[in-house]
C-alpha positions, 0 to 999 in steps of 0.5 A: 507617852504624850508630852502635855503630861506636866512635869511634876515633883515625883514625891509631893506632885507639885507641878514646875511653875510651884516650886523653884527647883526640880532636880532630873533624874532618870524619869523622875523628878524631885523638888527642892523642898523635897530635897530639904524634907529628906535631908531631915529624915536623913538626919532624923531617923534611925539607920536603916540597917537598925529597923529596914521596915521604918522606912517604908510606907505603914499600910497598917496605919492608914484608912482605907480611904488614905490609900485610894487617895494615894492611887492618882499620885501613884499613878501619876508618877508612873505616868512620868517614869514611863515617858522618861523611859520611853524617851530613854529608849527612843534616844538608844535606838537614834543612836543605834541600838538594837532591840535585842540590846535594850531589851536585855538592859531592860531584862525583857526579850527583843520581841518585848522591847520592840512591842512595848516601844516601837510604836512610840519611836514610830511616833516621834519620827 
């Protein structure tokens, strides 16, 4: 993964600089307006166990359109999960670990670990 890839709130894709905090987690980010949005979600909306399908996405409602404009966004994010796990990744095999380890962390095969990964490890170093 290229490290010029900018990093970005993971759910309103508004780039560092734009926001005061962005929170870490593994490969993805959130703002701290996010964080406010959901916390009045949280506090709005019914439980999930109620109605499991209000919380998700409502394709039914959305253009055509709507939903090619959410593919760079998508796309986007995955970019930046990706080199977080590459990065992940990279961190367990400087420590030591085996690609037949990662690879069964990842439920994949050593053989496909080491084809998804290795070629970045190699150029890191």
């Amino acid at each position: 993964m290229d490290d010029k890839v900018a990093t970005r709130c993971s759910f309103c894709q508004k780039h560092a600089p734009e926001i005061d905090k962005l929170i870490a987690g593994p490969g993805i980010y959130i703002c701290d307006q996010c964080v406010q949005k959901c916390v009045e979600i949280i506090e709005q909306a019914p439980s999930s166990r109620d109605e499991p399908e209000a919380q998700l996405p409502s394709w039914r409602s959305m253009t055509d359109a709507e939903v090619l404009k959410q593919l760079p966004r998508i796309a986007s994010v995955a970019m930046q999960a990706e080199g977080g796990l590459q990065r992940w990744v990279g961190e367990a095999r400087r420590r030591g670990s085996s690609w037949a380890s990662i690879g069964e962390s990842l439920g994949v095969s050593r053989q496909s670990a080491w084809e998804r990964f290795a070629n970045s490890e190699n150029q890191a170093a």
